[in-house]
N, CA, C and O atoms as CSV, one atom per row, in Angstrom:
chain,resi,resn,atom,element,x,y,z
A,1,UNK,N,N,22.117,-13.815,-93.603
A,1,UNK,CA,C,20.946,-13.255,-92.951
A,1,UNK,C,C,20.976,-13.617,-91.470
A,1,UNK,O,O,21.333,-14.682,-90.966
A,2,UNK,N,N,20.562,-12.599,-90.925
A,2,UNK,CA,C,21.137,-12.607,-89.070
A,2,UNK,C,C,19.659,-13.291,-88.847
A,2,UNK,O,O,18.777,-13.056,-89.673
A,3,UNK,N,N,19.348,-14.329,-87.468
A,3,UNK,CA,C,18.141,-14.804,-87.384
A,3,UNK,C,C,17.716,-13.440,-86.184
A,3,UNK,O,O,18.423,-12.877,-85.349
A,4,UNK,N,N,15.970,-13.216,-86.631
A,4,UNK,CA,C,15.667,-12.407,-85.487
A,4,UNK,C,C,15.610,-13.036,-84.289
A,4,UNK,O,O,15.355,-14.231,-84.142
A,5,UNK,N,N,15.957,-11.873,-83.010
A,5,UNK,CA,C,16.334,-12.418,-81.609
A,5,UNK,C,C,14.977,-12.580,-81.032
A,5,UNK,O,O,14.144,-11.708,-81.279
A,6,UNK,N,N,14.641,-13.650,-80.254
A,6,UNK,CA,C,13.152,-13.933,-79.810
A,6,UNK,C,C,13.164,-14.124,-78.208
A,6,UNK,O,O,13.524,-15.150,-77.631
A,7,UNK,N,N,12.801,-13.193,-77.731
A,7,UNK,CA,C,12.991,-13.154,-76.389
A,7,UNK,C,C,11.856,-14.558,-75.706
A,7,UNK,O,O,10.814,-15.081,-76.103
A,8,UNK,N,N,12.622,-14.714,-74.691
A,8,UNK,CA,C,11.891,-15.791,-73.862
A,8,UNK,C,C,10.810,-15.596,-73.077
A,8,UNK,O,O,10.133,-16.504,-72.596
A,9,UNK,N,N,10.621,-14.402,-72.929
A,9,UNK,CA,C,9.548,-13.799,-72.055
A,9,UNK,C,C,9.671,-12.564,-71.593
A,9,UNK,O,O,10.654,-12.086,-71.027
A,10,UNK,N,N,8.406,-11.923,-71.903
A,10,UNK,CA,C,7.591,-10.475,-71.796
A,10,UNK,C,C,6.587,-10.374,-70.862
A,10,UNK,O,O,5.481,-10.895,-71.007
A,11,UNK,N,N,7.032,-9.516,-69.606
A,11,UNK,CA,C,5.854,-9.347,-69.032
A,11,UNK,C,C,6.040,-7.670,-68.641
A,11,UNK,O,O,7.197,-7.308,-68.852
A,12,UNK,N,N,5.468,-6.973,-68.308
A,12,UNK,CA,C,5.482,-5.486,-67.477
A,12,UNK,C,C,5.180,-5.707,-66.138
A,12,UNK,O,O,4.340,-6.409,-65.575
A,13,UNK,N,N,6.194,-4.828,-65.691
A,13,UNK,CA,C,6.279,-4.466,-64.264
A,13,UNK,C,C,5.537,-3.123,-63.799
A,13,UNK,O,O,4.742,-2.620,-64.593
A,14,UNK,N,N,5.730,-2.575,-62.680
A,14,UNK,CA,C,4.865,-1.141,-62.399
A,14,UNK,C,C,5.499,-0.265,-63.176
A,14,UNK,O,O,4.808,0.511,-63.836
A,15,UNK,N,N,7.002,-0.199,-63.267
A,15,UNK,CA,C,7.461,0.911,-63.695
A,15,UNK,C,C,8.239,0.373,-65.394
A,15,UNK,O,O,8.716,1.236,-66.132
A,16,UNK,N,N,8.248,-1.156,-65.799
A,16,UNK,CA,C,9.358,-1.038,-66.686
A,16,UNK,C,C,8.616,-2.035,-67.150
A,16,UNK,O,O,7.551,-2.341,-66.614
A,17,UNK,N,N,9.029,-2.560,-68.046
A,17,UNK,CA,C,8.669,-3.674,-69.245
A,17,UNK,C,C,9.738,-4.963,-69.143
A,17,UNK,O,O,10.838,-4.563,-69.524
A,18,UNK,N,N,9.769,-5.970,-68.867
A,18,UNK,CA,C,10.644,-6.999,-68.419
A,18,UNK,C,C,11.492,-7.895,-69.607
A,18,UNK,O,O,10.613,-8.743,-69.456
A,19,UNK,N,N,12.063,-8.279,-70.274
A,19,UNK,CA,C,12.673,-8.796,-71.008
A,19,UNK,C,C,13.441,-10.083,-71.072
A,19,UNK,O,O,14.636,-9.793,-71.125
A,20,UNK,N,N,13.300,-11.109,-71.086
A,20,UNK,CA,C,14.060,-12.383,-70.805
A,20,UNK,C,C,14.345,-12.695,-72.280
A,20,UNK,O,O,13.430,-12.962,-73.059
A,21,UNK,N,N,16.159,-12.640,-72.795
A,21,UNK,CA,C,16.600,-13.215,-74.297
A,21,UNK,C,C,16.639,-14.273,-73.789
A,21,UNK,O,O,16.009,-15.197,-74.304
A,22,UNK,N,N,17.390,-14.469,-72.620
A,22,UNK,CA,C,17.979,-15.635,-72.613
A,22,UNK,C,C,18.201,-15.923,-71.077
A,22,UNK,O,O,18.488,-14.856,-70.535
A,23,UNK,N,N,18.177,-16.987,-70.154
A,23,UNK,CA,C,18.362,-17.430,-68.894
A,23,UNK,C,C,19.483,-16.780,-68.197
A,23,UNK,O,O,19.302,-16.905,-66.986
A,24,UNK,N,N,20.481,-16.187,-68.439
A,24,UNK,CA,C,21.172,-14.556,-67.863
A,24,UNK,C,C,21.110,-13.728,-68.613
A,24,UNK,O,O,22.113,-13.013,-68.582
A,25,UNK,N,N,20.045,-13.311,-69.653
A,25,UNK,CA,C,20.462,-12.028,-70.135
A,25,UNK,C,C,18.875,-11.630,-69.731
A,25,UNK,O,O,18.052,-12.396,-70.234
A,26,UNK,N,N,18.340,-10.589,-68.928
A,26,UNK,CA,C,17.196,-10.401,-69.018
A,26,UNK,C,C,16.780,-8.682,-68.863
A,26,UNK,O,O,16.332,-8.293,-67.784
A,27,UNK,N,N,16.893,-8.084,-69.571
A,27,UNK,CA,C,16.805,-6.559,-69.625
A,27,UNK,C,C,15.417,-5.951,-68.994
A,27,UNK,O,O,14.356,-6.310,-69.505
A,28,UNK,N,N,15.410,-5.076,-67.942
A,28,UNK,CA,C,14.802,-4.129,-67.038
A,28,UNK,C,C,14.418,-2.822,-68.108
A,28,UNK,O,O,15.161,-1.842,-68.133
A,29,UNK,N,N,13.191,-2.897,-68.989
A,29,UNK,CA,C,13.456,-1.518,-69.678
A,29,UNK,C,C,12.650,-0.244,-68.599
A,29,UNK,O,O,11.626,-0.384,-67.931
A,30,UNK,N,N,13.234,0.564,-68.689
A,30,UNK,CA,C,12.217,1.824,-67.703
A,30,UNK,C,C,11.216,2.142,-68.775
A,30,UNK,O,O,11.682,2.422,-69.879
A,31,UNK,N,N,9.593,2.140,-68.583
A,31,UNK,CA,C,8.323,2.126,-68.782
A,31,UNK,C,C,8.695,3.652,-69.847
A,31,UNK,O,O,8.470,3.840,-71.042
A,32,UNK,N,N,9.242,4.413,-68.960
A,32,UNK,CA,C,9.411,6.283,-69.903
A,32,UNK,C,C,10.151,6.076,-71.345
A,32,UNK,O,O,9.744,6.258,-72.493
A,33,UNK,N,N,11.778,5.485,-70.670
A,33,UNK,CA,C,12.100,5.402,-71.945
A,33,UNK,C,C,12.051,4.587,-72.628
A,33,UNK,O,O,12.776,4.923,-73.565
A,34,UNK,N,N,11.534,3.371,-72.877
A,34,UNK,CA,C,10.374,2.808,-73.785
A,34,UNK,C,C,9.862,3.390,-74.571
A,34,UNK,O,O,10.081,3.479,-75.779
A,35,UNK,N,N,9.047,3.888,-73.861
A,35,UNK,CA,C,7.685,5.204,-74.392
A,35,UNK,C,C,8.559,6.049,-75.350
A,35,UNK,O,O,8.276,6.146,-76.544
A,36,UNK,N,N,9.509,6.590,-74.854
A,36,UNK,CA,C,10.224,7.831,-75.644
A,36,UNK,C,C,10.573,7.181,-77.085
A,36,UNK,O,O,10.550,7.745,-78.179
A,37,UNK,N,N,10.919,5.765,-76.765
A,37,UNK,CA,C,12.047,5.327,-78.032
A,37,UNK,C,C,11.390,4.972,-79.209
A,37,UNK,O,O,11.881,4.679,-80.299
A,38,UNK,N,N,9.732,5.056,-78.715
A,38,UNK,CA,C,8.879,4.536,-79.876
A,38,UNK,C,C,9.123,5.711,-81.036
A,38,UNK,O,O,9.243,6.936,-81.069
A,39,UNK,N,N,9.123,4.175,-82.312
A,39,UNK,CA,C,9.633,5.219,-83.782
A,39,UNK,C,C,8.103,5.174,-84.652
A,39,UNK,O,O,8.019,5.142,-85.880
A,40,UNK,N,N,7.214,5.179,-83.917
A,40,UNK,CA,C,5.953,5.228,-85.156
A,40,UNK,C,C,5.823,6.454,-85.598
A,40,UNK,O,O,6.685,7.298,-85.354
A,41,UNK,N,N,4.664,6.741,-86.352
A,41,UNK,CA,C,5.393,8.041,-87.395
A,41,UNK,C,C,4.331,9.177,-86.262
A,41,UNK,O,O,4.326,10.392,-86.461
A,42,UNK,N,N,3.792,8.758,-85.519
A,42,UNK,CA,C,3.336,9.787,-84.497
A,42,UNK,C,C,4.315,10.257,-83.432
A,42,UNK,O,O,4.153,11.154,-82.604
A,43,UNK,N,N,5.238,9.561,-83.602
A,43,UNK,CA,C,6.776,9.968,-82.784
A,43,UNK,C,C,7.809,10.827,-83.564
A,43,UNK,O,O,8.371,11.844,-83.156
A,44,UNK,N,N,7.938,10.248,-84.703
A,44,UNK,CA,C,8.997,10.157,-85.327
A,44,UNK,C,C,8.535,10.619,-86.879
A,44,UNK,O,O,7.535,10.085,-87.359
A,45,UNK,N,N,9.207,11.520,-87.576
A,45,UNK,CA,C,9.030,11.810,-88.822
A,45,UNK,C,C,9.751,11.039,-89.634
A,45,UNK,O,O,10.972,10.972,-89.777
A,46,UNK,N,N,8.383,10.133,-90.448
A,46,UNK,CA,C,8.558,8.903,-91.402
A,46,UNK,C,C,9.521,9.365,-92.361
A,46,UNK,O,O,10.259,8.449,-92.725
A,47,UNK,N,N,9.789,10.577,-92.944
A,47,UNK,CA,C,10.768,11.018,-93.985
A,47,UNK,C,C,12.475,11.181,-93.330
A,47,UNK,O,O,13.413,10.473,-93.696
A,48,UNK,N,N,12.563,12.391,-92.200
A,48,UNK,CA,C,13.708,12.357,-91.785
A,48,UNK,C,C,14.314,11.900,-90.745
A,48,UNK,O,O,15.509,12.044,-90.488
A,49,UNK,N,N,13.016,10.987,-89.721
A,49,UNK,CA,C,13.605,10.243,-88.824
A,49,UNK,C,C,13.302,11.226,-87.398
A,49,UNK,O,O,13.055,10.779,-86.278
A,50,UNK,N,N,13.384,12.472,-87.732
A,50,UNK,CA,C,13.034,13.834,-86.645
A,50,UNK,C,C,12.120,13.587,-85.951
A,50,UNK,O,O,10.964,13.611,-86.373
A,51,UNK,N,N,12.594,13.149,-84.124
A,51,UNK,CA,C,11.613,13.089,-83.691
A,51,UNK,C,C,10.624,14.071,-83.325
A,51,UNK,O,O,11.058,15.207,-83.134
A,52,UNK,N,N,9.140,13.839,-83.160
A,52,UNK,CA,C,8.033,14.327,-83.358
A,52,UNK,C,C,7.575,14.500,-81.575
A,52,UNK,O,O,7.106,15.477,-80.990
A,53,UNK,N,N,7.778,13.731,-81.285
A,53,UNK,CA,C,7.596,13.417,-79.537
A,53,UNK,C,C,8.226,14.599,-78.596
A,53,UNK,O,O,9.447,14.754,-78.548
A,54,UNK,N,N,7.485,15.277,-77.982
A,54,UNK,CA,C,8.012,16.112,-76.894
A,54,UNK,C,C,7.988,15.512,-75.312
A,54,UNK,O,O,7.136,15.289,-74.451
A,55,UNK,N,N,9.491,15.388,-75.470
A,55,UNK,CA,C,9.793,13.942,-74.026
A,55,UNK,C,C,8.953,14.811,-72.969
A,55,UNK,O,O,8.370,14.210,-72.066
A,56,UNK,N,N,8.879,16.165,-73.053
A,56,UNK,CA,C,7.774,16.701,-71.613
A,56,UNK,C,C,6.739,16.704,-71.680
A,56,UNK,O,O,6.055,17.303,-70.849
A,57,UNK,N,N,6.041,15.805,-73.047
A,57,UNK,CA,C,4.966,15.640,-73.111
A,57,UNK,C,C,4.454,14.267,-72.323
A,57,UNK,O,O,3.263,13.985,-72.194
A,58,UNK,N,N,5.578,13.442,-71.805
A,58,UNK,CA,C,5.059,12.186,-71.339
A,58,UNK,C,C,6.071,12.169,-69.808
A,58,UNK,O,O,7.235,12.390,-69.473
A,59,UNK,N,N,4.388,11.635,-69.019
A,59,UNK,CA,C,4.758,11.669,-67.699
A,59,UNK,C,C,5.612,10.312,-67.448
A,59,UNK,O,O,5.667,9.140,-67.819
A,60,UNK,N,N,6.341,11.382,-66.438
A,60,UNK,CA,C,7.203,10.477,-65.606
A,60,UNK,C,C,6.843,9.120,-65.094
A,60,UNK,O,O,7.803,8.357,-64.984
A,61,UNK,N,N,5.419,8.551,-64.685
A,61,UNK,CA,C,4.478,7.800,-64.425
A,61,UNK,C,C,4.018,6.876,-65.764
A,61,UNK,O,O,3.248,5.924,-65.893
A,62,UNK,N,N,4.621,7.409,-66.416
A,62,UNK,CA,C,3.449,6.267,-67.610
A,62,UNK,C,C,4.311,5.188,-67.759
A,62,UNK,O,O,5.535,5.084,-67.836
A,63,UNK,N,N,3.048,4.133,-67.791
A,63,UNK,CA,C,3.731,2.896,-67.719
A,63,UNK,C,C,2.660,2.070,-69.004
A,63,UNK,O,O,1.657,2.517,-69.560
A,64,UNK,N,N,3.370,0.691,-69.172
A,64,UNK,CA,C,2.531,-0.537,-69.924
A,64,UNK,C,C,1.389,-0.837,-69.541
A,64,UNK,O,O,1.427,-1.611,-68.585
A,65,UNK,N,N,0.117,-0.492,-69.954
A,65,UNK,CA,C,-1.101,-1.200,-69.179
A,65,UNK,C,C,-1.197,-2.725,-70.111
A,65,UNK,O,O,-1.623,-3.722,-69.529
A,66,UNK,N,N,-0.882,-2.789,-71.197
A,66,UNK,CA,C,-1.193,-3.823,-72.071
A,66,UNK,C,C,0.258,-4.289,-72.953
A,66,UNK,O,O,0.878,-3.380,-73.504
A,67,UNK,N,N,0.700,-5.511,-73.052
A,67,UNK,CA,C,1.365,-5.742,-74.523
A,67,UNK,C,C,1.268,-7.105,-75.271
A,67,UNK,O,O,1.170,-8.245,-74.817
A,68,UNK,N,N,1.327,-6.621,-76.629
A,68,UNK,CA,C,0.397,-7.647,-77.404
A,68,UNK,C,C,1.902,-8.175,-78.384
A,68,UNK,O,O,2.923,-7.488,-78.398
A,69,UNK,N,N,1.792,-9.255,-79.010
A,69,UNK,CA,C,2.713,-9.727,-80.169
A,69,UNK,C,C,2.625,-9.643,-81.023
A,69,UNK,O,O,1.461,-9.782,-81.398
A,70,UNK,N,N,3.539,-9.389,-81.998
A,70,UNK,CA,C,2.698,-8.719,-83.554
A,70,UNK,C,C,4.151,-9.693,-84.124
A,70,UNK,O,O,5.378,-9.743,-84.034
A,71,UNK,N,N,2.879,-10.424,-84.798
A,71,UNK,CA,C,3.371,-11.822,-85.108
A,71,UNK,C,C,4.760,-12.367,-84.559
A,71,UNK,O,O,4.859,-12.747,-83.392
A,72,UNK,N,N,5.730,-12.388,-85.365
A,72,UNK,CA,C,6.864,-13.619,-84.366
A,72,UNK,C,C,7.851,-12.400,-84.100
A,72,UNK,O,O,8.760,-12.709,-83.330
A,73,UNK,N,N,7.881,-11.173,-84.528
A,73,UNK,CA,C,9.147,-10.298,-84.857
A,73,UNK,C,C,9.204,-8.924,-83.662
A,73,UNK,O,O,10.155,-8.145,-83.597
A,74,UNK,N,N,8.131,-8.864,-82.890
A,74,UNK,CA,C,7.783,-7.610,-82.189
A,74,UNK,C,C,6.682,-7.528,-81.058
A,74,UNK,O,O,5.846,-8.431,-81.016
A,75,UNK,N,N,6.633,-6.476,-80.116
A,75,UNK,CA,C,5.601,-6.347,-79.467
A,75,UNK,C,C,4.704,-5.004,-79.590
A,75,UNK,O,O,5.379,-4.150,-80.165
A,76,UNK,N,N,3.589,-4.583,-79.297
A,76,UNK,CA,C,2.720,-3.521,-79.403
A,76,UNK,C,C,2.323,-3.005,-78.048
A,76,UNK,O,O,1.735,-3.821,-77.338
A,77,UNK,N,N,2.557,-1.666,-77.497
A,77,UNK,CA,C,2.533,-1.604,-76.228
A,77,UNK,C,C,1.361,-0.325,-75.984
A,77,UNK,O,O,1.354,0.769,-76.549
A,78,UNK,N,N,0.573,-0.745,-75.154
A,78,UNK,CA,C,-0.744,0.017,-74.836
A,78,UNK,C,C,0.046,0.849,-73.873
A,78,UNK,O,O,0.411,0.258,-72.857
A,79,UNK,N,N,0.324,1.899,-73.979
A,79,UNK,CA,C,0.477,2.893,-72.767
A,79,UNK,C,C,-0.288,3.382,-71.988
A,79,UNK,O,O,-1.372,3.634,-72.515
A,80,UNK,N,N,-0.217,3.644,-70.926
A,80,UNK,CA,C,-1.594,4.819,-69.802
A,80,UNK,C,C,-1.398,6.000,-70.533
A,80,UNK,O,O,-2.301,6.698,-70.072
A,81,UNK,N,N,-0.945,6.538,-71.184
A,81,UNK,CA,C,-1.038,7.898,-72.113
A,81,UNK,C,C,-2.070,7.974,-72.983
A,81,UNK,O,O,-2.632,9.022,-73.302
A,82,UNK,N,N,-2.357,6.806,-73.405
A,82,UNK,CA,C,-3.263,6.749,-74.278
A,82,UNK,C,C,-2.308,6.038,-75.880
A,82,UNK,O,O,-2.956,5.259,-76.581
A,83,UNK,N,N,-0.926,6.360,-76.283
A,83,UNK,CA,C,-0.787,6.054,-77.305
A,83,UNK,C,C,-0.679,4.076,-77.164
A,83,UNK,O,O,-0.790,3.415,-76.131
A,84,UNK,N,N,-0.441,3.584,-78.549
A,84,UNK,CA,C,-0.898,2.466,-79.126
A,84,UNK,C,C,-0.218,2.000,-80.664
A,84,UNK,O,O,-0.105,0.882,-81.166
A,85,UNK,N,N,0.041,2.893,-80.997
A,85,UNK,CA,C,0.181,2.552,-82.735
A,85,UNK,C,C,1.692,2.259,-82.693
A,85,UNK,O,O,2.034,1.849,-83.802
A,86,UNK,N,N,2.771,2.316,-81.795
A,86,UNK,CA,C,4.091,2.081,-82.110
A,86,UNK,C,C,4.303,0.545,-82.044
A,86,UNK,O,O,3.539,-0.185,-81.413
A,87,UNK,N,N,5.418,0.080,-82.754
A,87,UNK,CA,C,5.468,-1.206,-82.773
A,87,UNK,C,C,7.235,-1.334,-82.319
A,87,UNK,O,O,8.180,-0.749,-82.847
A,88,UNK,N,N,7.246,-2.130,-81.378
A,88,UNK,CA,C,9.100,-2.673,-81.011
A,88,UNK,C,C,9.384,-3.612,-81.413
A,88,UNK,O,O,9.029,-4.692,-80.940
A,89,UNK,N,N,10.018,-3.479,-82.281
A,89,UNK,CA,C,10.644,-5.152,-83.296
A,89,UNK,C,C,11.677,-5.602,-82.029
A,89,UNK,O,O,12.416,-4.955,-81.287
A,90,UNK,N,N,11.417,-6.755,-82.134
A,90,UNK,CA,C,12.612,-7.312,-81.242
A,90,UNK,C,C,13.592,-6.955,-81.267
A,90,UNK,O,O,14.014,-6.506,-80.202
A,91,UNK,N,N,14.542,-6.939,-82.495
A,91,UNK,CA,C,15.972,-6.533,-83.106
A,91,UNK,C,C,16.050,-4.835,-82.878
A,91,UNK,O,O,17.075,-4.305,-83.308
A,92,UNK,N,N,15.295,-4.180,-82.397
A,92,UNK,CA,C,15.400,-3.009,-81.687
A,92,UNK,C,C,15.173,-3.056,-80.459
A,92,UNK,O,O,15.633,-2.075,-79.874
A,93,UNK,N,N,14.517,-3.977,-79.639
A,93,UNK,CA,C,14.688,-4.002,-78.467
A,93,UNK,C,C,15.783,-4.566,-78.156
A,93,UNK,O,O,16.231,-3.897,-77.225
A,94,UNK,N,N,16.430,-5.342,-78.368
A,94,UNK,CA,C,17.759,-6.049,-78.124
A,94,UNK,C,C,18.951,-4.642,-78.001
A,94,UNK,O,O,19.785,-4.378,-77.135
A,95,UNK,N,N,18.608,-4.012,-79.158
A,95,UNK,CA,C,19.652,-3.100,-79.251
A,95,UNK,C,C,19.297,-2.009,-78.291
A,95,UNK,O,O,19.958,-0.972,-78.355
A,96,UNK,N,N,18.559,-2.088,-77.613
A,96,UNK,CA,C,18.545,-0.547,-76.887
A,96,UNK,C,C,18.201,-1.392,-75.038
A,96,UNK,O,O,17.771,-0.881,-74.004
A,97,UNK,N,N,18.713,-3.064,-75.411
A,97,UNK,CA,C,19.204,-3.604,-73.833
A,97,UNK,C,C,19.347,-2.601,-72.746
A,97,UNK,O,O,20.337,-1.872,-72.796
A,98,UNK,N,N,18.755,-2.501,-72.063
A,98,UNK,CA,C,19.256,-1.657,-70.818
A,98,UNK,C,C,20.399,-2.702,-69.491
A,98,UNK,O,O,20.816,-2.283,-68.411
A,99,UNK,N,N,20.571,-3.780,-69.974
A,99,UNK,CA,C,20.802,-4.598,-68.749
A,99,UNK,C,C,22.643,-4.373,-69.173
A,99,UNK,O,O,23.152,-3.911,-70.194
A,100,UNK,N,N,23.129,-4.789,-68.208
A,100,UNK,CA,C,24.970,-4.186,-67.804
A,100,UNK,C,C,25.544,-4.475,-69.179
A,100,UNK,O,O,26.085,-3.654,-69.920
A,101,UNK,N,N,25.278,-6.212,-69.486
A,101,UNK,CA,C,25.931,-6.472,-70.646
A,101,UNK,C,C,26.060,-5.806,-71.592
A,101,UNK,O,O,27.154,-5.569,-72.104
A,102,UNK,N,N,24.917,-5.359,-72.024
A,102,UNK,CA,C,24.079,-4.798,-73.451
A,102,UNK,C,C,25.214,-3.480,-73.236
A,102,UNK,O,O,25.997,-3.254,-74.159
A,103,UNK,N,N,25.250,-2.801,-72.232
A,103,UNK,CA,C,24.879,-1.121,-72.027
A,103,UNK,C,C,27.010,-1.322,-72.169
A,103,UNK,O,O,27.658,-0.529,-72.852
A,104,UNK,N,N,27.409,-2.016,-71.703
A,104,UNK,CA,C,28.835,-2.216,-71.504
A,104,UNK,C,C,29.504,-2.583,-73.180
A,104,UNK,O,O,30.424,-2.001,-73.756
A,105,UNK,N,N,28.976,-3.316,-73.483
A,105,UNK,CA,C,28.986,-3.436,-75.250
A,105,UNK,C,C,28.920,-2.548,-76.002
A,105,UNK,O,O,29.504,-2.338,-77.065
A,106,UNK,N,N,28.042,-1.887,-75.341
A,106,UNK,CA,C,27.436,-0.261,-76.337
A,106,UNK,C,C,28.771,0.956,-76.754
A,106,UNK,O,O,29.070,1.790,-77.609
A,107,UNK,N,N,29.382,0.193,-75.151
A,107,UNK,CA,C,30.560,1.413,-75.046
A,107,UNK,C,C,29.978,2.159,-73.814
A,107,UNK,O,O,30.582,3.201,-73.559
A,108,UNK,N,N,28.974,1.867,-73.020
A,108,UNK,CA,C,28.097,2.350,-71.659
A,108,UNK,C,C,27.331,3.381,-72.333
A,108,UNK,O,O,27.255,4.474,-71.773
A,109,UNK,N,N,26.730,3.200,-73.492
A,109,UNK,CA,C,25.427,4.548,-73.849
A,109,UNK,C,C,23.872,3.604,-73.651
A,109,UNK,O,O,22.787,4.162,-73.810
């Protein structure tokens, strides 16, 4: 059993959501695609995974007004859009790292 990854610190910026795993690894997420990647079932169809979200439905501008911890495994992110109900498990934020390391590992996707 893999232990979940527990970042060191969460804060939002104007445009992005901040990420500290670890004292050099600290991932820059952009505020949009954040927003986009959320899998709650108001995004995302709970049966086939099909997302539900029309990326031109969310402005270029929307950012984090709020984020909360949902218990030891994830965060909950209040958007200026108005949505709320998606949840980012850590072990999915890790994986969708935006910072060189992460993105260079990926194979650069």
């Amino acid at each position: 059993m893999t232990a979940v990854p527990i970042p060191q610190r969460i804060h939002r910026g104007e445009r992005d959501v901040v990420i500290t795993w670890a004292e050099e690894h600290v991932g820059h997420y952009p505020a949009r695609d954040l927003r986009l990647a959320c899998q709650c079932a108001e995004c995302h169809d709970e049966m086939t995974g099909r997302p539900l979200l029309d990326p031109g439905a969310v402005s270029d501008d929307v950012h984090a007004l709020a984020i909360d911890l949902v218990g030891s495994y994830a965060i909950r992110i209040q958007w200026s859009d108005g949505h709320a109900t998606g949840i980012y498990p850590y072990d999915f934020l890790l994986s969708i790292c935006p910072c060189e390391r992460c993105v260079a590992g990926r194979g650069g996707r």
